[in-house]
C-alpha positions as CSV (number, residue, x, y, z in Angstrom):
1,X,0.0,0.0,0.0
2,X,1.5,3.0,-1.3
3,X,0.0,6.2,1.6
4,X,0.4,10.1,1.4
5,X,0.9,11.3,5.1
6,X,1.3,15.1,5.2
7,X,0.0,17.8,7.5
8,X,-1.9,20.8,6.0
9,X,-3.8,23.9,6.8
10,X,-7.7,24.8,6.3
11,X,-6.0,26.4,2.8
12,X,-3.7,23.2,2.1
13,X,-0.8,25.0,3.7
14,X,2.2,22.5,4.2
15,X,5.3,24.8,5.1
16,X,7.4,28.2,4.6
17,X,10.9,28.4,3.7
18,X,11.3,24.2,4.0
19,X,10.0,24.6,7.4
20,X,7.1,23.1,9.0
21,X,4.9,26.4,10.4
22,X,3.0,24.7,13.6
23,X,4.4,22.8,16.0
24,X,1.7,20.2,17.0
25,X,3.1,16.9,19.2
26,X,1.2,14.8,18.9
27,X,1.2,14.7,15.0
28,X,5.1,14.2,15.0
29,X,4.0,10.8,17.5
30,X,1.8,9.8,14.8
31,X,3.9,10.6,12.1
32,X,6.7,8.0,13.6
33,X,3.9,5.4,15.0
34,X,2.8,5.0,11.3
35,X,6.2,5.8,9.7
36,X,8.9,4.0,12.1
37,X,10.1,0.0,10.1
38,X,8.9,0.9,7.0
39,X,10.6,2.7,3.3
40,X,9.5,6.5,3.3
41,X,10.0,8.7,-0.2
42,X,10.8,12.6,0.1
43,X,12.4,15.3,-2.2
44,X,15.3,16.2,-1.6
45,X,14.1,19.4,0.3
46,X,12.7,17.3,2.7
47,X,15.2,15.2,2.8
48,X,17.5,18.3,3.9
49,X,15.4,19.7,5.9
50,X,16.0,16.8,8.9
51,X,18.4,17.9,11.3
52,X,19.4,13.9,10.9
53,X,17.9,11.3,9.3
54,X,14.4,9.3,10.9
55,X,15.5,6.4,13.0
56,X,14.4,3.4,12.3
57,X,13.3,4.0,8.6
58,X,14.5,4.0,5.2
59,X,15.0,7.2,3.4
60,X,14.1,7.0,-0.7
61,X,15.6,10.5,-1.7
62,X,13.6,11.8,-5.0
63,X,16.6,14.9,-6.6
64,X,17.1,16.0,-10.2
65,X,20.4,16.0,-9.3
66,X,22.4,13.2,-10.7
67,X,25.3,13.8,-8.8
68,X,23.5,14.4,-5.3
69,X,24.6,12.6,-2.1
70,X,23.4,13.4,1.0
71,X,24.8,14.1,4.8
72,X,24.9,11.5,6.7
73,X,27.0,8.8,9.0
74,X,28.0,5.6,7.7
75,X,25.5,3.5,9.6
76,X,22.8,6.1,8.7
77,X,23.7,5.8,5.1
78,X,22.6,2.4,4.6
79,X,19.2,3.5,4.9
80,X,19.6,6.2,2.4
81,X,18.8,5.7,-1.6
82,X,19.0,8.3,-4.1
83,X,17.3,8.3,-7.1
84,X,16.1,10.3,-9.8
85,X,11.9,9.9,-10.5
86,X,9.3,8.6,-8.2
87,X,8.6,5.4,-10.7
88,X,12.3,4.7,-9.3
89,X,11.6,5.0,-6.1
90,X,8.5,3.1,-5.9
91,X,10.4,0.6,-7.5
92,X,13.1,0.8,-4.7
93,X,10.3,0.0,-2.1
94,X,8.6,-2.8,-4.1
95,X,9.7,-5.5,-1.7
96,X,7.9,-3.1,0.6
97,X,4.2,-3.7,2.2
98,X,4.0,-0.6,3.2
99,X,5.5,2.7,2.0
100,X,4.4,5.9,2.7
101,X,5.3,9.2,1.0
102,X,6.3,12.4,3.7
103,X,6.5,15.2,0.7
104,X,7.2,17.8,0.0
105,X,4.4,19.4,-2.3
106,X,6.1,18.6,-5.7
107,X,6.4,15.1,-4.9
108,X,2.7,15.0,-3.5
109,X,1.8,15.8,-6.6
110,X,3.5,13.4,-8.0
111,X,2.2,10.8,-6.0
112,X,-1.6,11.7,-5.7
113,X,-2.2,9.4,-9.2
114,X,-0.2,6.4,-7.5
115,X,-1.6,6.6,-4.0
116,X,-3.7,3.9,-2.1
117,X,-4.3,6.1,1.4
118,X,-3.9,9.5,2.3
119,X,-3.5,10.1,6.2
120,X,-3.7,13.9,6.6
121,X,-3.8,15.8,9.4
122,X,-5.8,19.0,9.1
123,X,-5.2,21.6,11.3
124,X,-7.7,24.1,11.8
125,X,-6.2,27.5,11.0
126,X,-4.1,29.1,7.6
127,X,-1.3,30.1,7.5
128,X,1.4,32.5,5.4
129,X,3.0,29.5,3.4
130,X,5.2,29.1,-0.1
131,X,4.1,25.2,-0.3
132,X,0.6,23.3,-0.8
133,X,-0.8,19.9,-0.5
134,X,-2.9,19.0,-3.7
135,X,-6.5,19.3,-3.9
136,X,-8.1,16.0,-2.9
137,X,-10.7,15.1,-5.2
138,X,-13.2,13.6,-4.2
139,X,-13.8,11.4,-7.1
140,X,-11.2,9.6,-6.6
141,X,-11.4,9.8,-2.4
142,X,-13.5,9.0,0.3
143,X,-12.8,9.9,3.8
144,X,-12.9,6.8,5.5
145,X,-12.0,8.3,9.1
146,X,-11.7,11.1,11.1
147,X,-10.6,11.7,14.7
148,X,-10.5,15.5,16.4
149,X,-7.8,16.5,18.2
150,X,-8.1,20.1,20.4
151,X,-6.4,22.8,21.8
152,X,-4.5,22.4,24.5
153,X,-1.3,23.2,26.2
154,X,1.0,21.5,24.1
155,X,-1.2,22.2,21.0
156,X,-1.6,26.2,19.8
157,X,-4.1,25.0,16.9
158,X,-6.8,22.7,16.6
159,X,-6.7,19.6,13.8
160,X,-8.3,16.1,12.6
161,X,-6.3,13.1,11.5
162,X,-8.0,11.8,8.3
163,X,-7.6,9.0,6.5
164,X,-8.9,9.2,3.0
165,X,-8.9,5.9,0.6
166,X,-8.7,5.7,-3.2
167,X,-12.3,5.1,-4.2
């Protein structure tokens, strides 16, 4: 199953200057609950915009650039492929039951034709941002689940974790 899992505002906001612009907990410990053991594709962007590379995953690294190769230790560089197109990556992860795609928006795009799942989280405000999820059309998607998530003192906005399935 090939998933979308991204975190957008009420406008499709995903991020300003390669940085996320909310800070919300408990959707980083669902990010790695769903994430952590298996093959996640990025942009390069993305890639770089990690202080460090996700434990406990595999990093498929989506660049134009032919000659790219990214920071990181040894050990952490066994779990780092490069490669030029998403069809490469998704062949990369073919051995793969699960593989989820983290973004960014170019390579969202991208992947919205391919997709089985999208888990998004929507938070509940807009924001000033330079990058956008795609539209989800509904089509092609039903939302299959929904849970609400408050304010609170951790948590400055409001925001539901959907899951959205290819119909």
């Amino acid at each position: 199953m090939i998933t979308i899992i991204a975190a957008a505002g009420q406008k499709n906001e995903l991020g300003k200057d390669n940085d996320l612009i909310w800070h919300l907990p408990d959707d980083f410990k669902r990010f790695k609950s769903l994430t952590t053991g298996h093959y996640i594709i990025m942009g390069r962007k993305t890639f770089e915009s990690f202080p460090k590379p996700l434990p406990n995953r595999t990093h498929i690294i989506i660049t134009r650039d032919k000659t790219y190769l990214p920071k990181g230790t040894t050990d952490q560089e066994k779990n780092i492929i490069v490669v030029h197109s998403l069809d490469q990556a998704l062949v990369k992860a073919a051995t793969q039951e699960t593989i989820f795609i983290i973004g960014g928006g170019e390579i969202y795009n991208l992947s919205m034709e391919v997709a089985d799942r999208i888990e998004l989280t929507r938070v509940h405000s807009t924001f000033e941002a330079d990058t956008f999820f795609p539209e989800i059309n509904t089509s092609h998607w039903q939302k299959t689940s929904e849970t609400p998530h408050g304010i609170d003192e951790k948590h400055l906005h409001a925001f539901t974790y959907e899951t959205w399935d290819r119909i």
